[in-house]
N, C-alpha and C positions, 0 to 999 in steps of 0.2 A: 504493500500500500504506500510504500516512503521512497524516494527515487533514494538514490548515493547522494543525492546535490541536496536533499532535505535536512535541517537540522533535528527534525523532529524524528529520522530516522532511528536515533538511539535515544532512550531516556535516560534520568540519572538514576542512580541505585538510592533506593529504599528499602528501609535495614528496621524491622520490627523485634523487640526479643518477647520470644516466647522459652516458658523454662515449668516443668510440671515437678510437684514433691507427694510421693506415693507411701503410703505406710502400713501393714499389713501384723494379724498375729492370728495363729492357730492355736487351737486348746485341744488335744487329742482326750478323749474322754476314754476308753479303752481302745480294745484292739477291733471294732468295730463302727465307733461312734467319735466325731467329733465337730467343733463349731468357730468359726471364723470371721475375722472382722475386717474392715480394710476402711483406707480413707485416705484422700486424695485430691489435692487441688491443682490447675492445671492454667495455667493465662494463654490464651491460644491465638497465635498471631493473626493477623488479620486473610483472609486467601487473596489468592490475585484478583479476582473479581471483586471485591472491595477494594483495592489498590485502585484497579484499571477496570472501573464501573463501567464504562463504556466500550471494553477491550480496543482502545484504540493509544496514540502517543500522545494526547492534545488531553482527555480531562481525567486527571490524576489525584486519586484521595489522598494525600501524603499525611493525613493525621488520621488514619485510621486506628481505631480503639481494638485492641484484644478483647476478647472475649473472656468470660474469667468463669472457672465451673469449679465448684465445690461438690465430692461427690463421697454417700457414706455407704458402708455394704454389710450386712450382717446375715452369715448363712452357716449350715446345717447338711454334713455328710456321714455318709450310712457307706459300710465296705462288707460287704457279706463275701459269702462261696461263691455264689453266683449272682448274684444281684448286688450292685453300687448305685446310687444317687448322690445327685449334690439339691440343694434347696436353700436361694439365697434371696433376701428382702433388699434394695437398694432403692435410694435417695438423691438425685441429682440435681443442685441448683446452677443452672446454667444461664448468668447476668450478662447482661451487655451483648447480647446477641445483634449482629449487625445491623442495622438500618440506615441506609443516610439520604437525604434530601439535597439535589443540586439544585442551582438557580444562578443565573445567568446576570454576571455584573453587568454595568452599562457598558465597558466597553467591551462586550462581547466574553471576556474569562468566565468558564462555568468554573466554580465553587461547592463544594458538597460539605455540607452540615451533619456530623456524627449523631445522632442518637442515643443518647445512653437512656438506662432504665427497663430497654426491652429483653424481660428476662422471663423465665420460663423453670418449672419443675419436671423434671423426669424420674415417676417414684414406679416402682410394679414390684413384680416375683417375677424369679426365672426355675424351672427346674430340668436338671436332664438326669436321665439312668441311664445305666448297662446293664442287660441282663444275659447268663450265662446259661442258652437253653440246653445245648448241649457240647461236645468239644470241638462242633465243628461249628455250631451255629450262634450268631450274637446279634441282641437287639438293641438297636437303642433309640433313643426319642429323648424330645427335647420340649419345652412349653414355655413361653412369655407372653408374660401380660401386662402390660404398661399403660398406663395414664399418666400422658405429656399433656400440658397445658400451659397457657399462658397466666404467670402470676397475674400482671397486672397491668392497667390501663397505662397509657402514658398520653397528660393531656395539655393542653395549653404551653406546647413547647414552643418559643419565639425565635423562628431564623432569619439574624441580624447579616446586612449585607458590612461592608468594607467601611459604609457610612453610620454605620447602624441602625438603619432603617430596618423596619418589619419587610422582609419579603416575601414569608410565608408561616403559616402557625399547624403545627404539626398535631394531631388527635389520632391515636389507635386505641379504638375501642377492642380490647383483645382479651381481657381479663376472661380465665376459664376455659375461653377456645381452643381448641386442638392445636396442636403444634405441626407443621406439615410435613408430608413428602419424607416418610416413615412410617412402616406397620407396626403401629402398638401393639397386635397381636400376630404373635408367629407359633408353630407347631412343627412338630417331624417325627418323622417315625420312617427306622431303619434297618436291614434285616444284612446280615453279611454272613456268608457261606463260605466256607472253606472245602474245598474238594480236596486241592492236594497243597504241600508246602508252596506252593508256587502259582497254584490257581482260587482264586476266589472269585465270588458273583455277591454285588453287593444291590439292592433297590432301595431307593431312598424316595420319601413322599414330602413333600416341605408346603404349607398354606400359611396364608398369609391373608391379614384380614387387618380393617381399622384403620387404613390411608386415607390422609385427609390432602384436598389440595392445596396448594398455599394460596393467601388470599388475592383479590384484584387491587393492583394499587388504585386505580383510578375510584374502589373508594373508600378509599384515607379520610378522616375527617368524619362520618358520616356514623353518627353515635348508631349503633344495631346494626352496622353492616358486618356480615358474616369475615373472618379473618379465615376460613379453613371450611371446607364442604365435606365430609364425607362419601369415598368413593367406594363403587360395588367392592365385595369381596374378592 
């Protein structure tokens, strides 16, 4: 798109730090049973599509905000003969998820306005087993259930141009609504056969349910407008 003779051929480097701190303990209860916790928080840089909103060299977010996600996890495993499970409860607050607003100086510079506030809970259960039917044959399956949501509204936010003028006043009515473009419910079920050291035949079933779509910008503002629709199974 940029000849050799453009200076807009090459941008300049932009340099976000993202850095995560993970912490984990297990309590073995015998030789059968035990229960685990974990916790974790994560600043996560910004992706290129929030950098280069427009994937072009000309309008450029250089003050993009990381994301910041605090996430807690407490679960429950079973080790038999033949049958193992794990069963874990988890908690994810996931703030300052992207949003930004451009608007167009006078002389022509678009400008993009960060969003903070737009945050969201990721809470469910997840369980998977193995079970040991016989020495040739193994099953296994897996189940989550999730409820993403958006915490909260974000309303009467003021985007000041270079002058400080009002340019535009930011309203997402989102509190509750789905979070999108992710299945909060998944399932599987798996059968793997062993013939010989060397040959196996595995079927695997996987569904998936609870995709919501993300919402229409064009309406932002608009108290009751849906931020996420619900798509067939």
């Amino acid at each position: 798109n940029y000849l050799d003779s453009d200076a807009l051929q090459t941008t300049d480097k932009y340099n976000f730090l993202g850095y995560s701190a993970k912490g984990g303990a297990n309590y073995r209860i015998d030789s059968n049973h035990n229960v685990f916790a974990n916790i974790g928080y994560l600043e996560r840089a910004p992706d290129f599509d929030t950098v280069f909103p427009s994937f072009n060299n000309e309008d450029i977010n250089a003050d993009a905000e990381n994301q910041k996600i605090t996430s807690f996890e407490l679960g429950y495993g079973f080790r038999g003969e033949k049958f193992s499970a794990n069963v874990n409860f988890y908690h994810t607050a996931w703030n300052d998820r992207t949003e930004t607003v451009s608007f167009q100086q006078p002389d022509g510079v678009v400008n993009f306005a960060n969003i903070l506030g737009v945050n969201a809970i990721h809470k469910g259960i997840e369980v998977d087993f193995v079970y040991k039917a016989t020495d040739k044959l193994n099953v296994t399956g897996m189940l989550s259930l999730g409820d993403w949501r958006w915490d909260s509204n974000v309303e009467g936010v003021d985007i000041l141009d270079e002058n400080q003028d009002v340019v535009d006043t930011v309203n997402l009515f989102i509190k509750d609504l789905h979070v999108a473009d992710a299945a909060q419910t998944t399932m599987a079920l798996g059968f793997n056969y062993k013939f010989t050291d060397k040959t196996r035949l595995g079927l695997d079933y996987n569904y998936y349910a609870d995709i919501y779509a993300a919402y229409n910008p064009s309406d932002r503002g608009t108290a009751g407008a849906p931020d996420a629709w619900k798509m067939p199974d």
